[in-house]
C-alpha positions as CSV (number, residue, x, y, z in Angstrom):
1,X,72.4,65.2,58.8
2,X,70.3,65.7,55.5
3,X,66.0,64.7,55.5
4,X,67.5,61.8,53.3
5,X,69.8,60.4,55.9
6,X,66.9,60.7,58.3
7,X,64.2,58.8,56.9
8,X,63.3,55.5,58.4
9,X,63.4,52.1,56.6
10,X,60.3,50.3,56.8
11,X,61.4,48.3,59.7
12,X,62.3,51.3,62.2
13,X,58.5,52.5,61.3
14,X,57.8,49.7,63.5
15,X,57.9,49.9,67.7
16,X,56.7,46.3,68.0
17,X,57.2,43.3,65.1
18,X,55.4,44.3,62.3
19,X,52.2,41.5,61.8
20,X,53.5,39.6,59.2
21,X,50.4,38.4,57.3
22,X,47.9,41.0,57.3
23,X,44.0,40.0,55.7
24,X,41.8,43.3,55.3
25,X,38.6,43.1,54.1
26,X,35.5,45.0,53.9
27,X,32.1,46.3,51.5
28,X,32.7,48.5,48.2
29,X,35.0,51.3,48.2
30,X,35.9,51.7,51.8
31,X,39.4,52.0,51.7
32,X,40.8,48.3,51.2
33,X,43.4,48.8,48.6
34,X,44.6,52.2,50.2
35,X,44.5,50.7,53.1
36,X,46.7,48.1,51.8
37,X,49.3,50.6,50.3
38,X,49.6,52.7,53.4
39,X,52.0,50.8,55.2
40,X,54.8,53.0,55.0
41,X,57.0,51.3,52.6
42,X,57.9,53.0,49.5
43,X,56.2,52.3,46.7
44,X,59.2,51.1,44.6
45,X,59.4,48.3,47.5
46,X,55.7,47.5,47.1
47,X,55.2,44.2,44.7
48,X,51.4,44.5,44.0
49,X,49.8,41.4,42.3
50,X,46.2,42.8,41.4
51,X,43.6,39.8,40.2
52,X,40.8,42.6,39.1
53,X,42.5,46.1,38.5
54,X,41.4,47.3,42.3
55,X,45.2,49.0,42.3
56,X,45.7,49.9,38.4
57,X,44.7,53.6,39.3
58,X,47.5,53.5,41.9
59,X,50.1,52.0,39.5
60,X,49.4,54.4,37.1
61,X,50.5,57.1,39.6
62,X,52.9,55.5,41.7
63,X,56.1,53.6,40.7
64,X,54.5,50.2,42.1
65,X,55.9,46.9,40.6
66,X,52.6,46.0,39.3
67,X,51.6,42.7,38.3
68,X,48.5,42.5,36.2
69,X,46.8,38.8,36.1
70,X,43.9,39.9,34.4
71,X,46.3,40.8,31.8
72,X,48.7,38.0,32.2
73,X,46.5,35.3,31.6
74,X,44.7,37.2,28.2
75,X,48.2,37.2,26.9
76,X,49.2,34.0,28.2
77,X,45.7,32.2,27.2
78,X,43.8,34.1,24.7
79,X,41.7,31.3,24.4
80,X,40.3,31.0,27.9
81,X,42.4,29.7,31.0
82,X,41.5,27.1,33.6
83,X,42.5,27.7,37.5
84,X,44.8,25.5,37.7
85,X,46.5,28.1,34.3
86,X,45.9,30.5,37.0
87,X,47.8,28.8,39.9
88,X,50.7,28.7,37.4
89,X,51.1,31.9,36.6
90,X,50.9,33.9,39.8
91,X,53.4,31.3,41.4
92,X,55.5,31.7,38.4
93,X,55.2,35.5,38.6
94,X,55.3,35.7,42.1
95,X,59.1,33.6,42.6
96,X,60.1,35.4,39.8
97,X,59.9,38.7,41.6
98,X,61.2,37.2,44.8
99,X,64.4,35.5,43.9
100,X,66.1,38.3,45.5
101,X,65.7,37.7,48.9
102,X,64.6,41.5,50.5
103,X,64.1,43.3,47.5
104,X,60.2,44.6,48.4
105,X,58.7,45.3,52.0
106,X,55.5,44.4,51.2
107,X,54.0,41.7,48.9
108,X,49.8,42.8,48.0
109,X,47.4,40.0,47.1
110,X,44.6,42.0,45.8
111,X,41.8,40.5,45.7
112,X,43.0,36.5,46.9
113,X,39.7,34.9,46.0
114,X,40.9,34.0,42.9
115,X,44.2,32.5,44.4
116,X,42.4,30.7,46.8
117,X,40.4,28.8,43.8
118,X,43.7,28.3,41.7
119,X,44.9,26.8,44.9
120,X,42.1,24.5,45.0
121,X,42.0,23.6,41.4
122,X,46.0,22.7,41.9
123,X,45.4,20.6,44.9
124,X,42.5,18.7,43.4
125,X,44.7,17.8,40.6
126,X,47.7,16.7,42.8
127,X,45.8,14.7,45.5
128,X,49.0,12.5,45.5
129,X,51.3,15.6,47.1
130,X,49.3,15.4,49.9
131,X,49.3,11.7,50.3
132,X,45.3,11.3,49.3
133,X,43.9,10.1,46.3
134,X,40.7,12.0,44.8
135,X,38.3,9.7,45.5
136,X,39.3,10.4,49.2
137,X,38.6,14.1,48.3
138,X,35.4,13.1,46.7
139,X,34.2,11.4,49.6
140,X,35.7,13.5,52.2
141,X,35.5,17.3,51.7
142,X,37.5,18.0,54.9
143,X,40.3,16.4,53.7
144,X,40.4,18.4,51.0
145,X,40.2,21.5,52.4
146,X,42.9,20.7,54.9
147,X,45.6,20.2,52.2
148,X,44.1,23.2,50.6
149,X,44.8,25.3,53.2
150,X,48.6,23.1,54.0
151,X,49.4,24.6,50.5
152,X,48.1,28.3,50.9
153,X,50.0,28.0,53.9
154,X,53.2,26.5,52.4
155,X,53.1,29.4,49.3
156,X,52.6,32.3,52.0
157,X,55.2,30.8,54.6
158,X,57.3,30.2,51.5
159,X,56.8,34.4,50.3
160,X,56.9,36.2,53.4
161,X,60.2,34.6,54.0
162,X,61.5,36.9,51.3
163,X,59.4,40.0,52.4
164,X,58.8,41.7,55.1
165,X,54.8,41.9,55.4
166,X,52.1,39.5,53.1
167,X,48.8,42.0,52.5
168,X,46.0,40.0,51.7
169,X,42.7,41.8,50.2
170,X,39.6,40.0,50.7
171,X,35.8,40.6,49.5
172,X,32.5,39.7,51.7
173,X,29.8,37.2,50.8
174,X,26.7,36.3,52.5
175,X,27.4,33.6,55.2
176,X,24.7,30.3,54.7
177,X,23.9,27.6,56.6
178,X,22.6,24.8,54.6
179,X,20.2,26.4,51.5
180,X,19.4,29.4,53.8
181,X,21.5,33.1,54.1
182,X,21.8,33.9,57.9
183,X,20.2,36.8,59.0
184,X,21.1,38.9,62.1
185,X,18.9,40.4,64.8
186,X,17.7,43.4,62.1
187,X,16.7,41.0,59.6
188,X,19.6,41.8,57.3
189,X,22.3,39.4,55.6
190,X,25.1,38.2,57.4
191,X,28.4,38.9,55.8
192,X,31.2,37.0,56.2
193,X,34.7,37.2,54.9
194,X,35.9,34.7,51.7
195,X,38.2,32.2,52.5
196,X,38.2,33.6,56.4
197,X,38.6,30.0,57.9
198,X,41.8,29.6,56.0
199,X,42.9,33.2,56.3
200,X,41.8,33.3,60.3
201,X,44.4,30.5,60.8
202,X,47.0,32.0,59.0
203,X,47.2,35.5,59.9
204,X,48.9,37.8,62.4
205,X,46.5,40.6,61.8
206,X,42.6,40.4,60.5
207,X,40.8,43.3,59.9
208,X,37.1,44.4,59.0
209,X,37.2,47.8,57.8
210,X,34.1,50.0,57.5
211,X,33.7,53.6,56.8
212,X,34.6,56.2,59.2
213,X,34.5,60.4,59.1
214,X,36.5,62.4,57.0
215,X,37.1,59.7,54.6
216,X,38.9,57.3,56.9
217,X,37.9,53.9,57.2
218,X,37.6,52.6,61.2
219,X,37.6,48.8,61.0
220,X,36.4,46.0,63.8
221,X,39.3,43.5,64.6
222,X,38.6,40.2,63.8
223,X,42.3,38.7,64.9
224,X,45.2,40.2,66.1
225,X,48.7,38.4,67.4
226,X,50.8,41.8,67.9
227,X,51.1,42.5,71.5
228,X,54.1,43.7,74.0
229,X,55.9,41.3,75.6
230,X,57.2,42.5,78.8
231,X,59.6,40.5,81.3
232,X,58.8,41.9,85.2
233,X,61.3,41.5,87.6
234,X,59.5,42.4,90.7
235,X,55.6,43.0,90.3
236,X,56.0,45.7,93.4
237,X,57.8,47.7,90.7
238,X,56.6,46.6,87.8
239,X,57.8,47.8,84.3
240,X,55.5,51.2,83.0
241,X,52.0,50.6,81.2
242,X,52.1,46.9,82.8
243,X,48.0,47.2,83.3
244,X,47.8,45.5,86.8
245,X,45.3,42.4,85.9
246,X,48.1,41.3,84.0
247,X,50.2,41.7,87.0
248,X,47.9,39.7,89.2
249,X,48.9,37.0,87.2
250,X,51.9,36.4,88.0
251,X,51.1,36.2,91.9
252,X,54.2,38.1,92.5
253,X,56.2,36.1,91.0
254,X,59.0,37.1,88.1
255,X,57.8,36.3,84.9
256,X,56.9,37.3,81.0
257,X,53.4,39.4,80.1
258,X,52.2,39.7,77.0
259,X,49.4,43.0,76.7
260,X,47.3,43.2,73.9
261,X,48.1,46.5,71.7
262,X,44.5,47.0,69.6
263,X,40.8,48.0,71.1
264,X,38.0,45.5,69.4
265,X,37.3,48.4,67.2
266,X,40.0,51.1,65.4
267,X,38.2,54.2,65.3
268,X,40.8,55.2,62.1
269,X,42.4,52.4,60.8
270,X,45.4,53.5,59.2
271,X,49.1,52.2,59.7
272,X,50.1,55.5,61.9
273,X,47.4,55.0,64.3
274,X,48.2,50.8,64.7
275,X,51.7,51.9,65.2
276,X,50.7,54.5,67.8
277,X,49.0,51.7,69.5
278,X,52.0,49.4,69.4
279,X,53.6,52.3,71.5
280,X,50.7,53.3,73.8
281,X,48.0,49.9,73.7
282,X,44.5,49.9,74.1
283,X,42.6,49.9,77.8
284,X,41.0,47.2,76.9
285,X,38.7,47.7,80.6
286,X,38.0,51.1,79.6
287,X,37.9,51.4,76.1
288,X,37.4,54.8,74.4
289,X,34.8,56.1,72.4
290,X,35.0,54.0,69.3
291,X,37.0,51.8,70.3
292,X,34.3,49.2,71.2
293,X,32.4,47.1,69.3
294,X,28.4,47.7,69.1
295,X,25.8,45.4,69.8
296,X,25.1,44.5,66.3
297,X,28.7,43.6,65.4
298,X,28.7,41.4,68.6
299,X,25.6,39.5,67.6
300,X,26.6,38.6,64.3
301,X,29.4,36.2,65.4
302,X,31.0,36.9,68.2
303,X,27.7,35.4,69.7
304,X,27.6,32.7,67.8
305,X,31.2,31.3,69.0
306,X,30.3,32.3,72.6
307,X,27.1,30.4,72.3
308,X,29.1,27.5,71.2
309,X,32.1,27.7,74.1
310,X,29.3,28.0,76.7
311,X,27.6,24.9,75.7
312,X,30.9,23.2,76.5
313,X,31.1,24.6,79.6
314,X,27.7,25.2,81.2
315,X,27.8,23.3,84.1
316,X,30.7,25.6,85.5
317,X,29.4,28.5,84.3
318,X,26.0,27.4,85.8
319,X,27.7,27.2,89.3
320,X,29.8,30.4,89.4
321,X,26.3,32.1,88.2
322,X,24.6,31.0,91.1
323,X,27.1,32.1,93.3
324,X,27.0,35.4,92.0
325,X,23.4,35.8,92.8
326,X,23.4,34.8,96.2
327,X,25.8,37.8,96.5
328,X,22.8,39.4,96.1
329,X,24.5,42.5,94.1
330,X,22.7,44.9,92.1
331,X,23.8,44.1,88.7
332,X,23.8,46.8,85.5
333,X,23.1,45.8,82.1
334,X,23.0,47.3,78.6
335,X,19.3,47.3,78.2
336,X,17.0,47.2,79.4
337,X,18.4,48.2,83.2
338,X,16.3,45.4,85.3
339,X,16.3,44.7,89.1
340,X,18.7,42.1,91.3
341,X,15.2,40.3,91.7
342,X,14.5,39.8,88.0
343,X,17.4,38.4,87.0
344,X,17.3,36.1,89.8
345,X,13.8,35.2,88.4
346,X,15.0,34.6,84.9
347,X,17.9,32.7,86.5
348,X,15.4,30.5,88.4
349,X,13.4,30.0,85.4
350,X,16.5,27.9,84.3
351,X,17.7,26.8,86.8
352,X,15.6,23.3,86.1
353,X,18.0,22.7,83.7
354,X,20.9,23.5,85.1
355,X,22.1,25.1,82.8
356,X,23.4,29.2,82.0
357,X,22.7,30.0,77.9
358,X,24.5,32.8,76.5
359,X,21.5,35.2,76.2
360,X,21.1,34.9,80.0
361,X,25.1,35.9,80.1
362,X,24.2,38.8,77.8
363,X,21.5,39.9,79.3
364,X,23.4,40.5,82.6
365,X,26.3,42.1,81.2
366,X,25.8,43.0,77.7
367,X,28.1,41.3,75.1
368,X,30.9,44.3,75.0
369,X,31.1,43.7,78.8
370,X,31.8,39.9,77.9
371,X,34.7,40.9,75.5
372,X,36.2,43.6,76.8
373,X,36.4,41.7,80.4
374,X,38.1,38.6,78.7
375,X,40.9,41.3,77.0
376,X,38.9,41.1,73.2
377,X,39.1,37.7,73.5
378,X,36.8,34.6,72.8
379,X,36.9,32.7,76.0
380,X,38.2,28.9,75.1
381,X,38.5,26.9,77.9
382,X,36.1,26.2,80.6
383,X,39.3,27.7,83.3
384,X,38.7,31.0,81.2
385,X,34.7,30.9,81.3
386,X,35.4,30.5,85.5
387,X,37.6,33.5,85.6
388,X,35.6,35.7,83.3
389,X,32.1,35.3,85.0
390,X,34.0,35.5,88.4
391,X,35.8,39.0,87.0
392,X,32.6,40.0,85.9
393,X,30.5,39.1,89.4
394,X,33.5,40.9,91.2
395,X,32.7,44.0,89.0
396,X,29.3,44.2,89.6
C-alpha cells in the first residue's frame, strides 16, 4: 500500500464526532488563526472567509480558498458600504462556495465580529421575518437580540450542513456593567469574549487560548459538548476507562454514560492533543499539572455564575453545610489552611441568615475543588448543588 493510500481523510482523524462548531478566542497573537488551520484537513478543503487579513500570510503560502471581504466590499462598494452591504456579500460568497455539498472540511470565520454586526443590521431591517415590527425592537432589545441570534443560528445550521466543522475566530473586549469595566480580584479588566452569549449557545466546542511554552498556545475551556458515550451492560464488569462515579450512577443498573473528554484547562491546545483526549479523557478528580484552572481564571466568571446558582439554592445548600460540620471533619482548603473550628465559626457567623454564600463555599474547598468535583461543570440545579456539597463533605 503506498503513503498516499494511507493517509486519513479528515473524518478518520477523528476517534469521537468531531465538534461541529468550534469558537476560539483569545488576546493578540496567541495562536488563534493557526489554531484555526490546524485541524488536519488539507488546506485545498479549507474555505477561509477572512474579515481583516488575520489569514492572508497563510493564503499566500498555502493553497487555501481564500475569501477576502476587506477586499470584496472595496471592489464591490468603492464608495463606502453599510452592514447590511456586508451581510450580502459574505452570504452571497459564502453559498456560492458551498453549493457543492462536501466540497471543504472546514469553513473559517475569521474574525466574526463583523458578521455578527451585518447580522444585526439585516435583522433590524427585516423585523417582519421574525414576526416583530421595529418599534417592538426599539422598545424591547431582548427581542431583538433573540432573532438575531435565531438568524446566526439559521446561517451556521444552514453552512455546516454542507461542511464538516464551522471555525469561528473571535476577539476580547472588556466586559461592563452599566457605565463601569469590571475589574477582577487584581484590579485588572475583565475580558470577555464578543458575541459569547450568542456563540456560548451555539457551539459544540468554546475555547480561550492563552500562551503556553515553546510557542504553543494552552487554552481554558469555556464549553465543550464532545464526550464518549458508553452503553454498560453490567456495572460489575463495566466497559474500560468507565471512571467509577459515573458508574455509581447507574445503581447497577444497564444503562448509557456519557464521560467528559477535556480537563478545564489544555496545557497545549492543538488538534492532536484534543484528539488524544477523545481517545484517553481527562481525570477530571485528579487533574494533571496544567490541566486545571487557576484561581484567577475561576474568579473572573466562573464565580460569578456560581454566585448566581447558589442564590437559587441556598436554603439546601445551607442544610447539607450544616450537616457537614457536625461531622466534625477536618477540612483542607486552598489558602489559607484554617482549623475545623474556624470554619465552624465563620459558618456560625451566618448562620442568622440562613443562608451559605459562595465565598463561604470557596473558602472551604477552593473554587478548582468546586469544578473539578461537579466534572468541569457549572452546577444548575438545586439536585446538583445537594450532590456536589455532599461529594465534597464525603471527600473531606
Amino acid at each position: 500500500m503506498s503513503k498516499k493510500q494511507q493517509t486519513k481523510t479528515f473524518e478518520e482523524l477523528w476517534p469521537l464526532p468531531m465538534p461541529e462548531i468550534t469558537i476560539v478566542t483569545g488576546g493578540y497573537g496567541v495562536g488563534k488563526s493557526t489554531f484555526a488551520l490546524g485541524t488536519g484537513a488539507t488546506p485545498e478543503r479549507t474555505l477561509v472567509v477572512d474579515f481583516e487579513k488575520s489569514q492572508s500570510a497563510f493564503a499566500k503560502q498555502l493553497p487555501l480558498d481564500y475569501i477576502d471581504m476587506q477586499a470584496v466590499m472595496a471592489n464591490g462598494y468603492p464608495k463606502g458600504y453599510k452592514m447590511l452591504d456586508l451581510y450580502t456579500s459574505v452570504v452571497v460568497k459564502i453559498d456560492e462556495k458551498l453549493t457543492e455539498r462536501g466540497k471543504y472540511d472546514v469553513l473559517i470565520l475569521d474574525n466574526a465580529s463583523p458578521l455578527e454586526d451585518a447580522i444585526l443590521a439585516y435583522v433590524e431591517r427585516n423585523p417582519a421575518e421574525f414576526g416583530h415590527t421595529s418599534g417592538q425592537y426599539n422598545s424591547m432589545s431582548g427581542l431583538k437580540w433573540g432573532d438575531v441570534k435565531a438568524k446566526y443560528a439559521q446561517l451556521l445550521t444552514r453552512w455546516g450542513s454542507k461542511v464538516g466543522m464551522i471555525f469561528i475566530v473571535v476577539h476580547l473586549r472588556d466586559k461592563w456593567t452599566g457605565n463601569t469595566v469590571q475589574k477582577d480580584m487584581y484590579g485588572k479588566p475583565v475580558q470577555e469574549p464578543k458575541g459569547k452569549e450568542t456563540l456560548d449557545q451555539l457551539s459544540s466546542l468554546f475555547v480561550w487560548l492563552e500562551h503556553g511554552p515553546m510557542s504553543i498556545p494552552a487554552a481554558k475551556v469555556l464549553k465543550c459538548r464532545i464526550d464518549r458515550k458508553v452503553y454498560v451492560s453490567d456495572t460489575e464488569y463495566p466497559p474500560e476507562g468507565v471512571p467509577a462515579d459515573y458508574l455509581a450512577e447507574l445503581n447497577g443498573e444497564p444503562g448509557i454514560v456519557s464521560v467528559p473528554v477535556l480537563p478545564l484547562r489544555l496545557p497545549k491546545c492543538t488538534w492532536p492533543a484534543i484528539r488524544e483526549y477523545m481517545r484517553n479523557p481527562a481525570d477530571l478528580v485528579n487533574p494533571k499539572p496544567g490541566e486545571s484552572l487557576t484561581e484567577k481564571e475561576l474568579s473572573e466568571d466562573d464565580r460569578l455564575k456560581l454566585r448566581a446558582i447558589i442564590s437559587h439554592n441556598e436554603s439546601e445548600v445551607a442544610n447539607v453545610e450544616r450537616m457537614k460540620l457536625e461531622a466534625a471533619k477536618p477540612i483542607q482548603v486552598v489558602q489559607p489552611v484554617v482549623t475545623f473550628v474556624e470554619n465552624t465559626q465563620a459558618a456560625k457567623q451566618a448562620e442568622p441568615t440562613g443562608e451559605i454564600t459562595l465565598d463561604m463555599l470557596v473558602e472551604l474547598y477552593g473554587a478548582e475543588a468546586i469544578m473539578a468535583a461537579n466534572e468541569g461543570k457549572i452546577p444548575g440545579t438545586s439536585e446538583e448543588i445537594n450532590n456536589l456539597v455532599m461529594k465534597l463533605a464525603g471527600a473531606a
